[in-house]
N, C-alpha and C positions, 0 to 999 in steps of 0.2 A: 646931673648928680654923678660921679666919680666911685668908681668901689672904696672901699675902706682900706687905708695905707696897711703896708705889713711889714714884716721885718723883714732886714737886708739879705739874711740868709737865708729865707723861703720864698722870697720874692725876684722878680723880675720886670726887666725895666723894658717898658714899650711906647712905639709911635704909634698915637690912634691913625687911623686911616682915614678918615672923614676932615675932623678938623687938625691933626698932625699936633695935639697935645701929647704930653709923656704922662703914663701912667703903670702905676706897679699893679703886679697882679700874681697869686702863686703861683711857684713853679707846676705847680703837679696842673693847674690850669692850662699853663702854654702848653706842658705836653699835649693835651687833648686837643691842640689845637682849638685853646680859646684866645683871647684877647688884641680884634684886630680893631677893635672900635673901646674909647676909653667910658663909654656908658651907653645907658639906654637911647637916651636922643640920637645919639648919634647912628648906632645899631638902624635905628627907625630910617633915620635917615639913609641909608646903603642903602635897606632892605625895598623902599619906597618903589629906587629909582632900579631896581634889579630885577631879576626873574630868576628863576629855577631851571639850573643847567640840564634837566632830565627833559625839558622840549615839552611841559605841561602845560606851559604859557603862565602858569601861576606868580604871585610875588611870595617870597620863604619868610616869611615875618613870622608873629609873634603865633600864625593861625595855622602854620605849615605842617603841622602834626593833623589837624585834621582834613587835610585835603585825602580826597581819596586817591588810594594808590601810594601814598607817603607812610614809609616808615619811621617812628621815634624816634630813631636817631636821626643825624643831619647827614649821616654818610651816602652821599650819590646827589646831595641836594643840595648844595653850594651857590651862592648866589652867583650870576653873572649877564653883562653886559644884552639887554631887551635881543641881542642878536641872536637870538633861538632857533632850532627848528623851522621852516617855515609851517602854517596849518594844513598845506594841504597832505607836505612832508606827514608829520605825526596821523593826521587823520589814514594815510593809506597802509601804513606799517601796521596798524590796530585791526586791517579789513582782511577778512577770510574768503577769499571769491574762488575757493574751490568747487566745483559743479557737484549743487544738494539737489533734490530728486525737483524741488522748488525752483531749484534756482536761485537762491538767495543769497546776500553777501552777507558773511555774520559779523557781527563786529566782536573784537577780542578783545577791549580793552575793559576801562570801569565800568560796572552795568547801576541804574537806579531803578527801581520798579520794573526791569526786566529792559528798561532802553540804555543803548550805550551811551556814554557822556563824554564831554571832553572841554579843556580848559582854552579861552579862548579870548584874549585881550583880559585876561583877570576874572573872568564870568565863565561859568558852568554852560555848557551848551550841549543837546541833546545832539549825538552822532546824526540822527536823521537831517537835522536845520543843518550841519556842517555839509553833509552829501549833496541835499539840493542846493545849496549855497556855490560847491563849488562847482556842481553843472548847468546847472539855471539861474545862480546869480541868489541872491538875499529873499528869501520868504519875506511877501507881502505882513506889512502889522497887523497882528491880529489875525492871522491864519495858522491854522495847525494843518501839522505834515501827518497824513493816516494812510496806513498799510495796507495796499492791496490782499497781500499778503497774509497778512496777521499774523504777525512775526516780530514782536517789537524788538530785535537785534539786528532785525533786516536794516542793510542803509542802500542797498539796491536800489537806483533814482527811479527807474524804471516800474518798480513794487509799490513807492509813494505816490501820494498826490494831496493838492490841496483842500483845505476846506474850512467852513465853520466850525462855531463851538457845536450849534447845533447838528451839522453835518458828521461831528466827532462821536457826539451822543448818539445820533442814530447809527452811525455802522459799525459801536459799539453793542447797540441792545440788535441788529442786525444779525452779528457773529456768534450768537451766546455770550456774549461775556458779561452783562447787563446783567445786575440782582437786586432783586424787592425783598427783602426782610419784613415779613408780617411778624411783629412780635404780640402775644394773647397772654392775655391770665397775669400774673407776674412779673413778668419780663417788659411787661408793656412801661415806657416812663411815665402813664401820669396812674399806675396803680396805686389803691391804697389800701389792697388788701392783698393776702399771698390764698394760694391753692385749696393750703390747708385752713385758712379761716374760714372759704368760702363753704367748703362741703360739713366744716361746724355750725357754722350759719345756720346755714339750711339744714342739717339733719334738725337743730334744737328748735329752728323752726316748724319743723313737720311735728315733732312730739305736741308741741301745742305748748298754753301755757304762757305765751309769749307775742308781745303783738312786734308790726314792722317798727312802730316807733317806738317803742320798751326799746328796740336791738338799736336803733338810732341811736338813743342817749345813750346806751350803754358804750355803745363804739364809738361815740362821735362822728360817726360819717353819717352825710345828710342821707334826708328818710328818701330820696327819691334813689340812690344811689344801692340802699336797701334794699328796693322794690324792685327796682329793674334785675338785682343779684339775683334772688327768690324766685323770678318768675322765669328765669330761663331768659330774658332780654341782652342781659350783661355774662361774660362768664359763661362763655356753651363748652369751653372744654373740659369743663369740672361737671364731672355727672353725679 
């Protein structure tokens, strides 16, 4: 599909780049340096077989605004020819190996959840898989890379090592960093009554007057659910 023709005297006359069709487009366009592809297909088609001249390894398509690190505009991010950076190039520019009381290499660049990332044949890769990768070669499938350390900006080879999932979870609850949320009373998800019901409950249970199954029907919640509220079983943080 083609932009929509315009008139001679706003417009401008252009070679697409891809398939070398002419197509017009406004002037106040070209100035921004638009129109080197005469539509979308073809756009796709550049962008496909291109990269991002900032050495991100990324393709600048239609998704290029949210890559992390990319600015809204296209300024600095120009498509061109897969001959990029090489990885281990971009990955050592990003590393901080100034001597920490640790020891640790930081990495400077994009961070996610506190680890560094980096773009990598078109795929997101965590700084640490790039480190061991290029000292020791490709992480085994299925193996996570965990910190000596406990540093997740570390890419230090020497601070990692390999492991399970389940080796991951334990030198997580190992570290402190591991948390059990008990949630009670309200909070809990299969509650069916809040704080303040409970301690109405029960006081208008104490007056009397009133039996467990009267407040059954009355509330709809089953009678056993009743019982256990009343007696102190269910609900100890409501006194």
């Amino acid at each position: 599909m083609h932009p929509k023709s315009t008139t001679a005297e706003s417009s401008v006359q252009l070679i697409c780049e891809v398939c070398s069709c002419p197509f017009s487009i406004p002037k106040a366009w070209a100035k921004r340096g638009q129109g080197r592809y005469c539509g979308p297909v073809c756009s796709g088609k550049a962008h496909r077989t291109k990269k991002c001249e900032c050495g991100c390894g990324a393709y600048p398509g239609v998704n290029r605004r949210r890559i992390a690190g990319h600015k809204a505009s296209t300024s600095g991010h120009k498509a061109i020819a897969p001959s990029a950076a090489p990885l281990s190039e971009r990955f050592w520019e990003r590393v901080d190996r100034a001597s920490t009381a640790d020891g640790c290499w930081t990495w400077t660049g994009t961070l996610s959840g506190g680890y560094g990332c980096i773009y990598t044949d078109g795929k997101q890769r965590r700084a640490t898989w790039v480190s061991w990768l290029l000292h020791y070669g490709e992480p085994p499938e299925g193996m996570f890379l965990l910190h000596r350390c406990d540093n997740p900006p570390c890419v230090r080879p020497d601070h990692l090592f390999l492991g399970t999932q389940k080796d991951n979870n334990q030198d997580m609850w190992a570290k402190g960093r591991g948390k059990l949320v008990h949630y009670q009373g309200g909070q809990h998800g299969r509650a069916t009554m809040t704080e303040e019901q409970v301690a109405a409950l029960r006081e208008r249970y104490r007056q009397g007057g009133i039996t467990q199954r009267a407040l059954a029907r009355e509330t709809g919640i089953p009678r056993g659910t009743i019982q256990h509220m009343l007696s102190g079983a269910t609900w100890k943080n409501v006194s």
